[in-house]
C-alpha positions, 0 to 999 in steps of 0.5 A: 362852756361859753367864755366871756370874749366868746360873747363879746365877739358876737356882738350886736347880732347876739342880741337876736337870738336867745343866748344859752346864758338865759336858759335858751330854748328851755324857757317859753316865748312870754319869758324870753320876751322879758330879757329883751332889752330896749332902749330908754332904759330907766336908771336908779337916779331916774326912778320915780318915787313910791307914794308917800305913807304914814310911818309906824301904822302898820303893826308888825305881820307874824307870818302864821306857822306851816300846818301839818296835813295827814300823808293820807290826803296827799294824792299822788302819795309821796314817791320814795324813789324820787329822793336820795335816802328817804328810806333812811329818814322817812318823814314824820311830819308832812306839809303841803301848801300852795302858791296863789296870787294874791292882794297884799297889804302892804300898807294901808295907805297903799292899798287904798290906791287901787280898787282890789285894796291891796298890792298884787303879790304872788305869796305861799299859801296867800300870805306875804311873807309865806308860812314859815317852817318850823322844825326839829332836827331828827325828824325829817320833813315832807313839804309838797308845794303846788304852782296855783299861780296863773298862767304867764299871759294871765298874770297882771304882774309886769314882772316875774314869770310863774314857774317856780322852784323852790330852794330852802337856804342852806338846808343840808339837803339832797339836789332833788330838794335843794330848789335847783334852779332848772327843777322848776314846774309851770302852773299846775304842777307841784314838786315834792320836797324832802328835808332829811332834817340831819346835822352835815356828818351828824355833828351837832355842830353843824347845826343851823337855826335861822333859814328862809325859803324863797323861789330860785327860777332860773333867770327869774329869782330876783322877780319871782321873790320880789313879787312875794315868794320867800318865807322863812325857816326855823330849825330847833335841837335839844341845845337850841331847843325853843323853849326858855323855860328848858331845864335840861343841862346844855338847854341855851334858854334863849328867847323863845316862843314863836311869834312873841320873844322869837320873831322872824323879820324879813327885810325887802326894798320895794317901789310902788306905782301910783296905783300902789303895786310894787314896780320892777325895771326889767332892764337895771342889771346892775341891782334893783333898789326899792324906796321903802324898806318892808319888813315881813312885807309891811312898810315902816311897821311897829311892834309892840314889846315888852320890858325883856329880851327878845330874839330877832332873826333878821334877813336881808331878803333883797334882792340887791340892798345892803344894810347897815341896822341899828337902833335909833338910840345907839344903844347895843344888842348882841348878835348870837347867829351868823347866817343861821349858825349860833355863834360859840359867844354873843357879840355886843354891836351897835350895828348890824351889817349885812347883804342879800340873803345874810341873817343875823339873830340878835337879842335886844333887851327891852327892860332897858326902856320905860313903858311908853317909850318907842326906838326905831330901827334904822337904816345907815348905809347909804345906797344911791344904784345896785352897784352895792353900798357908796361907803358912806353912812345916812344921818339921818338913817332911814326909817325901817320899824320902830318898837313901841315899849309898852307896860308890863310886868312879864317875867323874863325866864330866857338868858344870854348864854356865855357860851352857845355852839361849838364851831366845827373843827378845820381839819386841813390835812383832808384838803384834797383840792383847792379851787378859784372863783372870781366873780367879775363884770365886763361890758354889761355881762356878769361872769364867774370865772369868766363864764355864763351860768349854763346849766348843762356845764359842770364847773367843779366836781368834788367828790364826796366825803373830802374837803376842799379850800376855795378861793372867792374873789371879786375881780369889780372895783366898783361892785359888791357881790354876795356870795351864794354856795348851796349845801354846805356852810363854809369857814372863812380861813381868811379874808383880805388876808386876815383871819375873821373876828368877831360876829365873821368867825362863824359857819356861814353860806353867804359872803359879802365881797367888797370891791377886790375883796378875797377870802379863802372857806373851807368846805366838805361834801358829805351825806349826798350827790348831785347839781347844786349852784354857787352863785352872786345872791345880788338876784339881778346878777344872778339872774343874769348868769353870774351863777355855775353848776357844781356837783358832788359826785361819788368818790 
């Protein structure tokens, strides 16, 4: 394995070979060349400014639903050998979808600024966000994805590199499926995806809600995703059922219908070029940080709502902004889902806070408001470089979205459950094993552990069907790391030495560590094998090896 003072004993001449952190021989010329650094580099104090635009032209874009294809028309059909347990659950509804560059109107005035009239953007099925998957637990999924996308010394993106793979976060799902980062096809391949669509030991309460999917290539995830490709997930069951109207007993009734009251919003920070296509500095590693905040790739957007309440699945999409949201009133809503996990009550807050990859479901009851009135969504947190947050909040906050109320006379038949999901049971006397994971940065280079990301090194082997206790800690002073572990859903035991509250006592798979900050989870490896990632889910840092290969091996 290589070790950090391994690295800073070679030096300079390091720097002239293709380190083994970066995915060594395995990446192709045009890839290599882009994690040569040079000198000059850009800072985030010396970035230039995007464009300017009007605020609140732009409705909101509701990415359209995944549609279904006949398993006939696949060519090659599905081969079951390729995936654990698909004879155990065989899929009943199929999808296939393709990756395409394309011209994304991210605003209009944007898009104005260049003769394609849009922003080029790599997106799923040509739109940006992607389609987004809508399924029901117990009925398995088969979703082949193909790499449409140019080949690398065709692209006019500066940025990225266009092979993909493709991880749905945190889908209890087998390696094959999971978007394992070395699992990626070049231009004119595809990879066949198998969602088992199962509860983690087929427990109801391990259930997930709110997931996004988005490129993981190793090295290149911050700019493959910020050239467009995420898209979101949505997970129903019988208690979450999607329907307000649902009269059977333990039905939640929250907002529903797709689109209308229950709507996705995917937030990234983009900087656009004078020609208005997004633009990317190769060389910060510390974070990259946009100058607008889109949500579904459409800057400072309106909605339309009525006087009701409606759920909002928020993602924090990154790559490397932290934000601190909330209503431009002060008034409240109550967050109902951590990371895609109901909570077992809503929690009323005036602000939601969150780091890459964090998702947060809220409802916001709008028959507060008169018609014609509008609030925004802001944005407080302060963010001046791709450290993580200053610690101090904006007044004014920056624009993100704004709701227009307009007049209606709906009926609401949705509710605010008192009681939603029951939290898993911790049982501690199936801990076999405790383990550490200290995420640092030395000298420009980004550790777990004091290692690099190499994909042949296997950092920890749990076994299946046991449980373990693992210590996360960021050893920066001046750094915030979002946590990343694939497969499994954690609980917090302790942060900081205290047992989490609130909207933080919940299941989740992203951990936002402060400078210093420690908790302890707990995890279980059930239902399948194989290679799956802990990882910073700052994509600069992770692209920069701050990630390590685990496995759950039999037991």
């Amino acid at each position: 394995m290589a070790k950090r003072r391994d690295v800073l004993k070679a030096g300079a001449a390091a720097a002239l070979t293709t380190p083994a952190i970066f995915g060594g021989v395995m990446l192709p010329e045009v890839a290599r060349a882009q994690l040569c650094r040079a000198e000059g580099l850009r800072t985030q104090q010396t970035e230039h400014d995007s464009p300017p635009v009007r605020p609140y032209i732009e409705p909101l874009f509701i990415p359209p639903t995944l549609h279904r294809v006949n398993p006939a028309a696949l060519s090659p059909p599905p081969d079951p050998n390729r995936h654990q347990r698909f004879e155990d659950f065989p899929p009943v509804k199929f999808y296939e979808t393709h990756l395409k560059q394309v011209y994304w109107n991210y605003h209009q005035d944007l898009s104005s600024l260049n003769p394609n009239n849009g922003s080029i953007g790599w997106g799923y099925d040509g739109v940006l966000p992607g389609p987004t998957l809508v399924a029901r637990y117990g009925e398995a999924v088969f979703v082949r994805r193909h790499n449409d996308l140019p080949q690398a010394a065709d692209t006019p993106l500066p940025f990225g590199y266009p092979a993909i793979t493709t991880h749905l976060h945190n889908a209890h799902t087998a390696t094959e499926s999971d978007g394992y980062p070395m699992d990626f096809v070049e231009p004119g391949n595809f990879w066949d995806h198998h969602y088992a669509m199962i509860y983690a030991r087929n427990n109801p309460d391990e259930a997930l809600a709110s997931l996004w999917y988005h490129d993981h290539m190793i090295n290149f995830t911050a700019t493959n995703v910020y050239s467009g490709l995420s898209a979101m997930a949505i997970f129903y069951d019988d208690l979450d059922s999607g329907d307000e109207r649902d009269k059977r007993h333990g039905a939640l009734r929250l907002p529903s219908g797709y689109g209308k009251y229950d709507i996705p919003m995917i937030l990234h920070d983009v900087r656009f070029t004078t020609q208005g296509h997004p633009d990317y500095n190769l060389f910060n590693t510390d974070g990259h940080l946009g100058d607008y905040m889109t949500i579904n790739r459409k800057v400072m957007p309106f909605l339309k709502v009525e006087r009701r309440k409606y759920r909002f699945r928020i993602y924090d999409g990154g790559p490397s902004r932290f934000y601190e949201l909330m209503l431009g009133d002060n008034s409240t809503m109550f967050v109902i889902a951590n990371d895609g996990n109901l909570l077992e009550e809503p929690v009323e807050v005036s602000s939601i806070v969150m780091g890459p990859a964090n998702r947060y479901d809220v409802v916001i009851d709008f028959s507060r408001y008169r018609p014609g009135q509008s609030v925004e969504l802001l944005n407080v947190m302060e963010h001046i470089n791709g450290m993580g947050p200053s610690g101090r909040r904006l007044d004014p906050g920056l624009r993100v979205m704004r709701f227009d109320v307009i007049d209606s006379n709906v009926e609401d038949n949705s509710q605010l459950p008192d009681f939603m999901r029951r939290l898993p049971r911790i049982d501690l006397d199936s801990v076999v094993a405790h383990r550490e994971w200290i995420f640092d940065h030395d000298m420009g280079l980004w550790t777990i552990n004091g290692s690099f990301m190499d994909p042949t090194v296997i950092s920890a082997a749990p076994k299946q069907g046991t449980a373990e206790i693992w210590t996360i800690r960021n050893a920066g002073s001046g750094w915030a790391h979002p946590a990343h572990i694939h497969f499994e859903e954690g609980r917090v035991l302790e942060w900081n030495g205290r047992k989490p509250v609130g909207v933080l006592n919940s299941r989740k798979d992203v951990y936002m560590l402060g400078p210093n900050d420690e908790i302890k989870v707990f995890y279980r490896f059930d239902d399948f094998l194989g290679r799956y990632v802990i990882h910073c889910h700052n994509n600069v840092h992770e692209d920069n090896a701050m990630m390590l290969r685990w496995d759950i091996v039999p037991s």
